[in-house]
N, C-alpha and C positions, 0 to 999 in steps of 0.2 A: 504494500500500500504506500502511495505517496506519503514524503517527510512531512507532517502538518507543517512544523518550526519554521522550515525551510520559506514555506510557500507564506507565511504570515510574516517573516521577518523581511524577506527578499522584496524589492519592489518586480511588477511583473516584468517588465523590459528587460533588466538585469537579469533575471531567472532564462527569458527565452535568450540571452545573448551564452549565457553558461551551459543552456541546454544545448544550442545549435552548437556550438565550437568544441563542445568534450565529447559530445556525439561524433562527429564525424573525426575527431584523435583518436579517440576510443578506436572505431571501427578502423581505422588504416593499422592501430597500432594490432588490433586482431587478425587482419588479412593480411601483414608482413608474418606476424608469426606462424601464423598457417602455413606460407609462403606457398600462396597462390598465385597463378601466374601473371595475373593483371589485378595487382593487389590496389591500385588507385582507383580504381571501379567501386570499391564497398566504400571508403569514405562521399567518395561525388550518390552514391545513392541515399547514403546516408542524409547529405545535404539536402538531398529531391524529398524526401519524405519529412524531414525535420524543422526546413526552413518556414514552413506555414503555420503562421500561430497555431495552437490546438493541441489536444492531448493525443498522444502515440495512437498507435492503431490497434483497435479492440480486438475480439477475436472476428467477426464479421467483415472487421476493413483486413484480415487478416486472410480470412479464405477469400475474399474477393480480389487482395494481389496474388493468393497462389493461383486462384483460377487466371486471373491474366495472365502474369509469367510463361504456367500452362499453354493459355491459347498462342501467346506471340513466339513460344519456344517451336509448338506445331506447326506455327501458321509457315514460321521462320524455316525452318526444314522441310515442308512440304514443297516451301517457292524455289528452293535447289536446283531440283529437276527440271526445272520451267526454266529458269535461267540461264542454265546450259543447253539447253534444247532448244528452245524458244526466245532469244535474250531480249527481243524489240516486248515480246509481250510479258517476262517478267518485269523487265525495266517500268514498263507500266502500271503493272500491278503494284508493285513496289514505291511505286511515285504516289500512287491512290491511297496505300497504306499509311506514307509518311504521312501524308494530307490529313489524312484522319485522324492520326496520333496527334501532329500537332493542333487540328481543331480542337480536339477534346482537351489538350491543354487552351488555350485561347479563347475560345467559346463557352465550352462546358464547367471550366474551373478546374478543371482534372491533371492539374501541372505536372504533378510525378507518376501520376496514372501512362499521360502523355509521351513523358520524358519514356518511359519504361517500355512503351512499346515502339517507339521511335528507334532506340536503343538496341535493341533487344531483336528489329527484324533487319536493321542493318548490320550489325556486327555478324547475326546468325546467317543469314545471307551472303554476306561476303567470303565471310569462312569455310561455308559451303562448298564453292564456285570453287577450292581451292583443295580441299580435301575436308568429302565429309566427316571424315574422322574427327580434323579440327572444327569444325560447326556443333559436336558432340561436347566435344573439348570448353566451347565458350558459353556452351549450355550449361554444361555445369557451371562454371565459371559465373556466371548470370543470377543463376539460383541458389550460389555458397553465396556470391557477393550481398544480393539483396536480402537472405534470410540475416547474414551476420549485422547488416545497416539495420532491421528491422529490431533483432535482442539488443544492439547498443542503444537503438533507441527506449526499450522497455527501461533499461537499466538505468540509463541516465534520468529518466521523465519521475522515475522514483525519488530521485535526491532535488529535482528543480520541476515541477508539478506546474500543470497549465492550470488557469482561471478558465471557468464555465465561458465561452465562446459565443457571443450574438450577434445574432442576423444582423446586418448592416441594411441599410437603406437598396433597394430596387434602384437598377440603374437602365436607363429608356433601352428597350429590348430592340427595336431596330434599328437604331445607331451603331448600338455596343455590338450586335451582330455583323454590321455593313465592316465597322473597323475592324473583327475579328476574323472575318472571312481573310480578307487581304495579308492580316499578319499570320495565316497561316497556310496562305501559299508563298506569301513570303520565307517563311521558313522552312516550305519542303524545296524550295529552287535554292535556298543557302545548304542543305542537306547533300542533297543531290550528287554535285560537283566531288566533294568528297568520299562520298561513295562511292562513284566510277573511280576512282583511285582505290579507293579500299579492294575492289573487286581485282586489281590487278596484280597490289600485291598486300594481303588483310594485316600480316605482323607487323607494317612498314608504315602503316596511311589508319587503322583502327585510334589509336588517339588523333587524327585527326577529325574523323568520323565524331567523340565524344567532343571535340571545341567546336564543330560545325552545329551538335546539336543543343549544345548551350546558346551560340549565338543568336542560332534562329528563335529557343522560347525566350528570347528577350521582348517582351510584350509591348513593354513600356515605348519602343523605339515607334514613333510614327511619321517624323520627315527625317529629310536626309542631312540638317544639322546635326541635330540632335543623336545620330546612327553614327558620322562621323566622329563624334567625343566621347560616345558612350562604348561603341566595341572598339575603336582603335583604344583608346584611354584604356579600358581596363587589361585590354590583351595585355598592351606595354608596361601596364603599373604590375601586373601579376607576372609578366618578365622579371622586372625588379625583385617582386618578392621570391622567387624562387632561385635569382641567384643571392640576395641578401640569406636568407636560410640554409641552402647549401654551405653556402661560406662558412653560418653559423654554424651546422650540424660535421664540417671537417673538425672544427676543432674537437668536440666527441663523435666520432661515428656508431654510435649504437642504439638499437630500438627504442631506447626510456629516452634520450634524448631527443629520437626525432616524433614521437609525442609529444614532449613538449615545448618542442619550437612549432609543431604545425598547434597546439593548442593554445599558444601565444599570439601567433599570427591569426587565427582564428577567433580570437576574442575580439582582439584587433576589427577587423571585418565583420562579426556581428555586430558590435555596439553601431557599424553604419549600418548594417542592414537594421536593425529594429531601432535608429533614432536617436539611440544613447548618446551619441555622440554626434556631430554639426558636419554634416555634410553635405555639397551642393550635388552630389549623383542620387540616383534612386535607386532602390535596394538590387535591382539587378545586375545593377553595373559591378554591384560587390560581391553578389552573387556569382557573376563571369569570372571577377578575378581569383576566387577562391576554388573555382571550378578549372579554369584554365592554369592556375600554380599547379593544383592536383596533377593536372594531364603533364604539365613538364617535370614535375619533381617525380612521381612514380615510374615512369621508364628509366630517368636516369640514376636511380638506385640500381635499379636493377642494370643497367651500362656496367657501371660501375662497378658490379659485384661481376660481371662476366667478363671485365677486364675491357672494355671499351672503353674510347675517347669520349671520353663522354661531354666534355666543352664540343667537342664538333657535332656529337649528336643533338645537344642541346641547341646549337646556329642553328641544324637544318630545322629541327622540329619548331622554333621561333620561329625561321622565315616562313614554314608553310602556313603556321598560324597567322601572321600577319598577312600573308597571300590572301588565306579562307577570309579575314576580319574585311580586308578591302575589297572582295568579292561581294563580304555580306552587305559592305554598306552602299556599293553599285547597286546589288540587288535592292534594296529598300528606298534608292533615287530613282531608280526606272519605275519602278512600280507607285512611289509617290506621282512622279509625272503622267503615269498611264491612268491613274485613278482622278488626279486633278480633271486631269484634258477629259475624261469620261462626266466628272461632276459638274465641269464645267467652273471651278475657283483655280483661285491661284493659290491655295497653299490651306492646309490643314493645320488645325489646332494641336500641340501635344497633350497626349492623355497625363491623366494624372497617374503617376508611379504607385503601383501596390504590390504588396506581395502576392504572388502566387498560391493559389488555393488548392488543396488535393482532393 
């Protein structure tokens, strides 16, 4: 049962800023000891399911992601075949599917519902295309990563306990729909691109695959200034932070430490994501940075441990990420302009920044 003490002494902000940033330490710290093969997958899920105010997931929200995992693990291995056989009309189907994943983040609220199938039919897909074996491989991979994000989160929710949760005010249903449609085919043509890379070669382009699908549920982006400072800025500030923490984590290299430099930097980064502290980005922009350190710091642990250059592999995997960031933010101009020139204005409002609901 939740700490009463905890939750009565703590203000709430404070509490979700300790629950978000020890959750997803927690969990990286259990998926290196496992040592799984894409151990930076269970803290970034962890993040997808914890970053939304609200109490962890009941038993209910609990068979309801194992049934999804389930379906998008099926769905994911079944489109194999089709792929290779058929690749004009997997490519399709698979276009259809990101669309829907990211609608149901965008539209329906269902941000880590979203994230998880988005995720989940391109890594398994790709893998596929390459050896089923490995599509096998990232399935499990899929289903260790999100069970262990899911008990770090029971665990942690017990010591920092969420406040009873209310309905917010209705927001005009065919607006909020006309702008969510767009921002999520905005984000299956930021998707995309990366994938066809993934599919050529899945060990080599799969974390690009995971910074493509951050970029895209950035919600909040609706013109193309605003897309420019929000994904180039955070790619480049979460550059910084992963090599200020590497640097940090050379002087001790071992497990308890790099807990608590990624649980440092992470405190860091909730207090903007939930407000605690004064900042001109909206919470997803520190959402991306926290998401995209992940993607550069976990391969290069593991460089590192297999004896790679790991400074060169960290160049290339930056440039690609900055490649994918200024693709995404082409992609969010053309489609700003193609939607004006249809509405007939010159230029759209930005939405107001919220967090992401599951």
């Amino acid at each position: 049962m939740p700490i009463e003490g905890a939750s009565k002494a703590m203000p709430l902000a404070t509490r979700r800023v300790f629950r978000l940033s020890l959750t997803v330490a927690l969990s990286l710290a259990a998926s290196y000891s496992l040592q799984l093969p894409l151990p930076y997958l269970a803290p970034i899920f962890a993040l997808m399911l914890t970053v939304t105010p609200g109490p962890p997931l009941g038993m209910k929200g609990l068979i309801g992601l194992i049934v999804l995992v389930a379906v998008t693990m099926g769905t994911g291995l079944l489109m194999v075949p089709v792929l290779i056989n058929y690749p004009a009309t997997g490519l399709m189907l698979v276009a259809v599917g990101l669309f829907v994943g990211n609608d149901l983040s965008v539209n329906k609220g269902k941000t880590a519902v979203g994230a998880f199938l988005t995720v989940g039919l391109t890594l398994l897909t790709a893998a596929g295309v390459a050896s089923f074996a490995l599509a096998l491989l990232v399935a499990k991979i899929l289903a260790v990563g999100i069970g262990l994000a899911v008990l770090c989160q029971w665990l942690v929710s017990l010591l920092f306990p969420e406040d009873p949760v209310t309905e917010g005010n209705p927001k005009s249903a065919d607006e909020e729909r006309e702008q969510s449609s767009w921002i999520a085919l905005r984000a299956t043509l930021i998707v995309m691109p990366a994938y066809l890379m993934a599919l050529i070669n899945p060990a080599m382009y799969m974390p690009l695959i995971m910074k493509s699908v951050s970029l895209g549920q950035q919600g909040s982006l609706v013109n193309a200034r605003s897309a420019g400072r929000e994904l180039l800025g955070s790619t480049f500030l979460a550059g910084f932070f992963s090599i200020v923490l590497w640097w940090a984590l050379s002087l001790a290299p071992n497990l308890w430490m790099f807990f608590l430099w990624v649980l440092l930097f992470g405190l860091y980064c909730s207090s903007k994501i939930y407000g605690l502290s004064a900042t001109r980005f909206p919470p997803s922009f520190w959402i991306n940075v926290v998401v995209t350190m992940l993607i550069l710091l976990g391969p290069a642990v593991q460089d590192s441990a297999n004896g790679k250059d790991v400074y060169k592999a960290f160049a290339v995997r930056m440039s690609l990420f900055v490649v994918v960031t200024l693709y995404a933010w082409a992609a969010v101009s053309v489609l700003e302009y193609v939607r004006n020139r249809r509405l007939g204005v010159s230029g759209v409002p930005s939405a107001t920044a919220e967090l992401p609901s599951c």
